[in-house]
C-alpha positions, 0 to 999 in steps of 0.5 A: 284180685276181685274189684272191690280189692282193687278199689281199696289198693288204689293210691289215694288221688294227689292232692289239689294245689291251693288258691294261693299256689295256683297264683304263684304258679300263675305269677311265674309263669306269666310272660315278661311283657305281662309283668311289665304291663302289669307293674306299669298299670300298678305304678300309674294307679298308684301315682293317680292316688299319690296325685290326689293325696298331694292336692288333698294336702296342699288345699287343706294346708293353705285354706287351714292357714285362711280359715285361722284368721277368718273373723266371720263363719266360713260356712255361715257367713254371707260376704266375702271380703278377705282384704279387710281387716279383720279379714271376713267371708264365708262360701254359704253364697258360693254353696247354694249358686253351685249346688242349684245351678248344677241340679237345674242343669242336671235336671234339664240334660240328663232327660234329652241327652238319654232321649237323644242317645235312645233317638241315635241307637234304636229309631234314627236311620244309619244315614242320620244317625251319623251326622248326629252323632258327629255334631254332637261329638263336635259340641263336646270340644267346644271350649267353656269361654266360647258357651260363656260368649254364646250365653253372654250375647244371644242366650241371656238377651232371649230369655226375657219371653221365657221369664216373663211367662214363667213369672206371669204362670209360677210366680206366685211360688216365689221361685220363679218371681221376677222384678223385670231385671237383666236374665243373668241369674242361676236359671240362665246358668243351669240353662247354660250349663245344661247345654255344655254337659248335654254332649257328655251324657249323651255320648256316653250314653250312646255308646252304652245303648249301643252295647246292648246284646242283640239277643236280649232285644229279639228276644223281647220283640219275639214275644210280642214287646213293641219298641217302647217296650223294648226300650223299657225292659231291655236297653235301659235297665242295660245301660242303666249304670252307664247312665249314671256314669255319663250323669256324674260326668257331666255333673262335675262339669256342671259343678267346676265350670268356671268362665262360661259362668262368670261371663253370664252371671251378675254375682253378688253374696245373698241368697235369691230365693227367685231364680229368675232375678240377678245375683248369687255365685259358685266357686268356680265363677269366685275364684276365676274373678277375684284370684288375679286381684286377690293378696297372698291371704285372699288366695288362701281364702279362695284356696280354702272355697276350692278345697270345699269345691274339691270335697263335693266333687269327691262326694259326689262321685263317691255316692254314684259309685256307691249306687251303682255298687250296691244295686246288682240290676244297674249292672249290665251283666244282670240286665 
């Protein structure tokens, strides 16, 4: 029989098990304490959700229960006086406090704690690199009430020289106008609060830059790149993402901060278009002051600010998430 007869007889090859067969295979064959892991792990996310699905509930019911009887606007209204009758208030205060005072800590931490973070990994020598970091480790774990105390009797007192200089060099744009008053506005509080998220973001970021493969910063020093360049072409678009990640961290932080909050400012219910002069509020700081004080209704009214806190955390966190999903050169892997 010649080869090509050999070739036609030839049985025809066995055919390749599908993708939905091979997991089944692979599902069998996994080992008992793979499939213990691997419902426990199932089990623990699933809870997570069932958790959050529960808190979601719980707010939405009591503040549906505050908001029915609520005579004012509850997005619109600038008071907040649940023990009247009609009962009015409205979080348009508490919205405006909480998203400035996070953007100006944003502002001022997310810069130094990734310079920080870059100054640890790739310029500090070994010697001072740790010290550092143990600091910084250390500031982290310090507890909200112990800042609020700090920011209370030594941050505010010291923030007369900064006000008056950008009073007497900015105030005509209205934003940094001063009338002399006591430093507890929203910049102490940004300032404050910059302060408190600066370990988280520069921890994370840290140990992000410290994870960028060797091989992609000699190969940019092998062609000539100083360290800046380096830096900028190798270790940040690395790290991008966890930038990012560690900035959404201390965001909500930023965002849920309660005491050291309400020991530095001096609320009230207007909006300052200054933020240098006294007055406004979040909804962390409103419901830590008034709670203990507050009727069953009042804290279905605080309830009802808690749950538009817990919206914006969740939005917050959805858009990082979604950032970093929908740009491929955030991840590492495509550094």
């Amino acid at each position: 029989m010649n080869t090509t007869s050999q070739i036609t007889d030839a049985p025809p090859p066995a055919p390749q098990p599908t993708v939905t067969e091979r997991k089944r295979a692979a599902r069998g064959a996994t080992r008992p304490g793979d499939r213990v892991f691997l419902a426990l792990s199932r089990g623990s996310g699933i809870f997570l959700l069932a958790i959050m699905a529960a808190i979601a509930v719980f707010l939405t019911w009591r503040a549906a229960i505050a908001i029915s009887d609520n005579e004012g606007n509850f997005l619109t209204t600038f008071e907040w006086n649940t023990s009247s009758q009609p009962p009015v208030f409205g979080i348009a205060v508490l919205a405006y406090g909480t998203v400035v005072s996070s953007i100006i800590a944003m502002v001022i931490a997310v810069p130094v704690a990734v310079a920080i973070a870059l100054f640890l990994t790739h310029y500090a020598p070994r010697r001072l690199s740790g010290p550092i970091a143990y600091v910084i480790d250390l500031l982290a774990a310090v507890p909200s009430i112990v800042y609020g105390l700090w920011g209370a009797l030594i941050l505010v007192p010291y923030m007369d020289g900064l006000f008056g200089w950008l009073n007497d060099y900015f105030g005509w744009t209205g934003i940094f106008d001063w009338d002399g008053g006591a430093a507890r506005s929203m910049l102490t509080v940004g300032i404050l609060l910059a302060i408190m998220i600066l370990p988280i973001v520069t921890n994370v970021s840290r140990e992000v830059f410290g994870q960028v493969p060797q091989m992609h910063e000699e190969a940019a020093l092998a062609l000539g790149a100083t360290r800046w360049e380096v830096i900028r072409m190798s270790v940040l678009p690395f790290g991008r993402s966890g930038v990012i990640s560690a900035s959404m961290l201390g965001l909500g932080r930023a965002l849920g901060e309660t005491m050291a909050v309400a020991t530095v400012l001096s609320p009230d219910f207007l909006i300052h278009g200054s933020l240098l002069n006294p007055g406004g509020g979040t909804f962390a700081q409103n419901i830590a002051s008034k709670f203990g004080e507050a009727t069953e209704f009042g804290r279905d009214a605080l309830i009802a600010s808690g749950l538009v806190l817990f919206v914006i955390t969740l939005l917050v966190n959805g858009a990082a998430r979604a950032i970093i999903a929908r740009r491929k050169e955030y991840s590492g892997a495509n550094a």
